[in-house]
N, C-alpha and C positions, 0 to 999 in steps of 0.2 A: 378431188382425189389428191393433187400436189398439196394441199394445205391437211390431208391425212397423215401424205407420208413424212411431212415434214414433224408436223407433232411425235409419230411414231420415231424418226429419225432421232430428235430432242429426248424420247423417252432413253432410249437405249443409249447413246452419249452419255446418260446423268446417270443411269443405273450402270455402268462401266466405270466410268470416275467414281462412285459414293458406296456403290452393294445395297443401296439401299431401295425396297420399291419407291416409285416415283409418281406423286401425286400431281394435281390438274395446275396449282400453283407452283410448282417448280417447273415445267414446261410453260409455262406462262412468260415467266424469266427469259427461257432461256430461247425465245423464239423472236425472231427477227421483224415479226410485223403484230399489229394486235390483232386479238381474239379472246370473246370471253373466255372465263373458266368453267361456264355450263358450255360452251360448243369442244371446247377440248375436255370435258367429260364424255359427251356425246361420241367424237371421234376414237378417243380410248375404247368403249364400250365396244365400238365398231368394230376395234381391230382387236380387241379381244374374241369376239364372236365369229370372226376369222381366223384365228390361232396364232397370231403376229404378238399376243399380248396374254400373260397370267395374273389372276390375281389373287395374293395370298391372300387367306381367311383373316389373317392377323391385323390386315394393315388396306386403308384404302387406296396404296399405290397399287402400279402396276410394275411386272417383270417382263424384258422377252422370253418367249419361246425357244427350242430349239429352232421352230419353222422360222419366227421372229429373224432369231440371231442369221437363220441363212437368207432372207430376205434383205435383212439388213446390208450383209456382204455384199452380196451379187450385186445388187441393184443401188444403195444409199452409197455406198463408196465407190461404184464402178462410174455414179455421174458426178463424186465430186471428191477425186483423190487424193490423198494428200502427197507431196513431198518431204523429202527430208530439206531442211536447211542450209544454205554453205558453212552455219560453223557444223552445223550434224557431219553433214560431210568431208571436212576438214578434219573433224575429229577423227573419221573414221580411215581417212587419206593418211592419217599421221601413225596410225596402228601399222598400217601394213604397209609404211615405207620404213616400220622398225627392225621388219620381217621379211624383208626384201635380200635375195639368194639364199633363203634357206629350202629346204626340199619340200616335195608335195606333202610330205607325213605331219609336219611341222606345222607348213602355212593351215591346214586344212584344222588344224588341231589346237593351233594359237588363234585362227577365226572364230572357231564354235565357244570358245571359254571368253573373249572379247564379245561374242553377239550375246551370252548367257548372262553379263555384265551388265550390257546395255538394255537387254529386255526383263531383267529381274523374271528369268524364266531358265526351266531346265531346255538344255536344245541336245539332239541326238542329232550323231550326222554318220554318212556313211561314204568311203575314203576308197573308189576304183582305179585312183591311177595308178595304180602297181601294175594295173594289166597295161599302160601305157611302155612300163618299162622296154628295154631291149637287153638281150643276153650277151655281154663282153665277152666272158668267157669259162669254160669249164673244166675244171682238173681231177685228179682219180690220186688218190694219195694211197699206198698201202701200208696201214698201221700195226698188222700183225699175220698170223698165217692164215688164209684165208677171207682176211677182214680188211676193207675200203671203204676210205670218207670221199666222199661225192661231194664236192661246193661248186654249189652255181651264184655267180657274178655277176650282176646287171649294172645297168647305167646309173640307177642310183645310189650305188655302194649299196647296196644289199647283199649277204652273203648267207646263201641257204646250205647246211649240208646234211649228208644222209650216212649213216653208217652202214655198209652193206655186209654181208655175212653172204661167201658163196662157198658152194661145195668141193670147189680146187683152188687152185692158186693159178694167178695167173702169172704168165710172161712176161717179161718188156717189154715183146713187139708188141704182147697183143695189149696192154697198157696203152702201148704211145698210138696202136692204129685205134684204137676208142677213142683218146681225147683229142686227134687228129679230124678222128671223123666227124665228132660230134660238133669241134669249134667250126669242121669247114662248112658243117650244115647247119648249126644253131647261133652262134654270132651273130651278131648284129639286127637276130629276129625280133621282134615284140610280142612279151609272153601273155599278151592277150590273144593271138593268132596260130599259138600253137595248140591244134587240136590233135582229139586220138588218131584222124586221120593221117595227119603229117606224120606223127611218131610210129604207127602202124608201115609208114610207107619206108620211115628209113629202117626201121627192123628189116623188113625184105632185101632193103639196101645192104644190111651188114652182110650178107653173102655166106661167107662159108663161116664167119663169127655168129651166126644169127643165135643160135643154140648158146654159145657160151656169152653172150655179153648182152640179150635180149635183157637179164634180171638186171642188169645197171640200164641199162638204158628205160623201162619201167619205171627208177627211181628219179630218173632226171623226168620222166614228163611229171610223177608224183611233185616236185620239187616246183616245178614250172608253176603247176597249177596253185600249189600254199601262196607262191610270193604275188601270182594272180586273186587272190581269194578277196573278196569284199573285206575290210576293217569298218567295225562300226564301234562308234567314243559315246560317251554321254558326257558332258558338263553342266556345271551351275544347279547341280540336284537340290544342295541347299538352299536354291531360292524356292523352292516349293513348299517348305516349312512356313514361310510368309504369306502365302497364300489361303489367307481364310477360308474360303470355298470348300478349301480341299480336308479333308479330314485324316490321321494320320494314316489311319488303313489304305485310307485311297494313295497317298503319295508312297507308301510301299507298295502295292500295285504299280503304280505308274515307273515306281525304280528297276521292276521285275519283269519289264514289258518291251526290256527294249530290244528282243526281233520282232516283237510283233511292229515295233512304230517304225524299223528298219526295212519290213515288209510294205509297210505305205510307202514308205519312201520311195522303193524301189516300184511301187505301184502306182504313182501318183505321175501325173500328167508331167509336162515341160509346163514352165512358170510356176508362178507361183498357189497353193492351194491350199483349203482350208477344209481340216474334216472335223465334225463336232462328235463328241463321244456316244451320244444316243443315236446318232445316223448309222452307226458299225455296230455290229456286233465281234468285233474283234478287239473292240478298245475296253480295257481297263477297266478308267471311269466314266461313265456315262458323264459327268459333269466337266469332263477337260476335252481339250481342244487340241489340234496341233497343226499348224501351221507350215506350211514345207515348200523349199526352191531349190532348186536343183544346179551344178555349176560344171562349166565342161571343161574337156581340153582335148584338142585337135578334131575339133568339130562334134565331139559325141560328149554323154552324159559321163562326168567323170565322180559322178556323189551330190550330196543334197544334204541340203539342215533342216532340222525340224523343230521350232520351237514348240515346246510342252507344256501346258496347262490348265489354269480352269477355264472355262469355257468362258468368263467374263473377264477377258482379255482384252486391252487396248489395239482392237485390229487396226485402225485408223495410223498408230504411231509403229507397231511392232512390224506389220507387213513392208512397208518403203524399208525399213533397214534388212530384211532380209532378201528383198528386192539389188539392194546399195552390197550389201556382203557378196552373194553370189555372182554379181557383176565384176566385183573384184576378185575375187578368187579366181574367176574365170580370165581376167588380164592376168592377174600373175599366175596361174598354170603358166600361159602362154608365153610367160617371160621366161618362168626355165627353162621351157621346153625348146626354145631359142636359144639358151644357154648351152644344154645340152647339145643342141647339133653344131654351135660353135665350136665347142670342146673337140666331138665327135672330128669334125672339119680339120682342126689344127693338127690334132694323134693322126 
């Protein structure tokens, strides 16, 4: 059996490198002990008749399978993994001490075009630290008769605002008791924690304002939740044009598809995983692949990358850098996020 999987291992390495089916004398090559070419005949046949192996009409090699390719993963790379390198990783050390204090929007979005680079692959990623933010603070501007801009201000200089249209005008006091009330109850919150509960609870709280200042306050949880909302990027699209495999129809599919690869994302395990296009019926092309790890900050899932494409992918080289990227992202969250509550400390 070990001297099956190793031929099968040897098949799928040479058809990853080459596109091409792979015959009895190219595994002959490329395998580390001898063995005729009528017993790796034999062995192929075998794991052909098992579904590990195809073989086109055209040609006496063989292809993997979808079963193949998932067999392969699980088990051929789970017992002999590879590493990235110290210059791999030096290289990738040097990316992101180039990018070192810039904001979550930045690193997460200067990673996915740096990993697009490295794996000559399109990568989709999906960007939750906005819900990490905290609210500094809220102001109520009135720009004409009856009409207020709402900006809300969080820790990361973001600045949301809303134009409101209400049916009177208001006061000064009742101005300054809204942004009064709202900084002394929303400051310093994290706008991933603000729910309809909370904002339902200080509506009752506004008291004899409920009536007139319910519609601004409405707008601020509106407002909360946008600068909370998932951002999902794509880059390195144009490396999919280089992508034989892929046929021009399919890689506009694959460009058209990104909630649906945003929805794995979001549905894919901790670690890293691999879904092949014929296992879903939600993917695109049955011929592509995608690849996904997920990266955190202050202990939870704070977004994920997703390399995209054909399903004859270098898993072996592409997985450890996605493994290397998400590890890092996940330090530098953690470095802002340190920053931030230094800042926060000294104000």
């Amino acid at each position: 059996m070990e001297r099956m999987y190793k031929i099968f291992e040897a098949i799928v390495d040479e058809y990853i490198r080459t596109g091409e089916p792979i015959g009895s004398n190219a595994v002959k090559e490329k395998l580390g002990f001898p063995v005729s070419s009528a017993t790796i005949r034999n062995e192929m046949a075998s794991l052909e008749a098992q579904g590990f192996l195809d073989h086109p009409h055209t040609s006496a090699g063989r292809i993997p399978t979808v079963k193949g390719y998932r067999f392969y993963i699980e088990h051929m790379m789970s017992d002999n993994p590879r590493s990235l390198t110290n210059d791999e990783k030096e290289e990738i050390d040097r990316f992101f001490g180039q990018i070192t204090g810039k904001d979550d929007e930045v690193l997460i979005e200067s990673a996915s075009h740096a990993l697009a680079e490295l794996t000559n692959c399109a990568i989709v990623s999906t960007n939750m630290t906005a819900r990490f933010s905290v609210i500094t603070k809220v102001e109520l501007i009135p720009t004409g008769r009856r009409v207020y801009v709402l900006l809300l201000i969080t820790s990361e200089g973001n600045i949301k605002n809303r134009v409101c249209r209400l049916s009177f005008d208001l006061t000064e006091d009742q101005m300054k008791f809204f942004t009064d009330f709202l900084n002394e109850n929303m400051a310093g919150l994290n706008i991933g924690n603000i729910s309809d509960e909370y904002i339902d609870g200080l509506a009752a709280a506004l008291g004899s304002y409920m009536m007139t200042l319910s519609p601004l306050l409405k707008a601020v949880a509106e407002l909360s939740k946008e600068v909370a909302e998932k951002r999902v990027m794509l880059k390195g699209e144009t490396n999919l044009i280089a992508r034989e495999e892929l046929q021009k129809n399919e890689i506009i599919s694959l460009l058209e598809s990104r909630n649906e690869f945003s929805e794995l994302l979001d549905n894919a395990f901790s670690g890293i995983n691999v879904m092949l296009g014929k296992e879903k019926d939600t993917f695109a092309v049955e011929n592509s692949s995608i690849i996904t790890g997920s990266f955190s900050k202050s202990g939870k899932q704070a977004g994920s990358f997703g390399v995209i494409g054909p399903m004859r992918l270098d898993y072996k080289k592409i997985i450890p850098y996605i493994e290397y990227f998400a590890d890092k992202v996940t330090d530098m969250l953690s470095l802002t996020e340190e920053e931030e509550e230094d800042k926060n400390a000294k104000d």
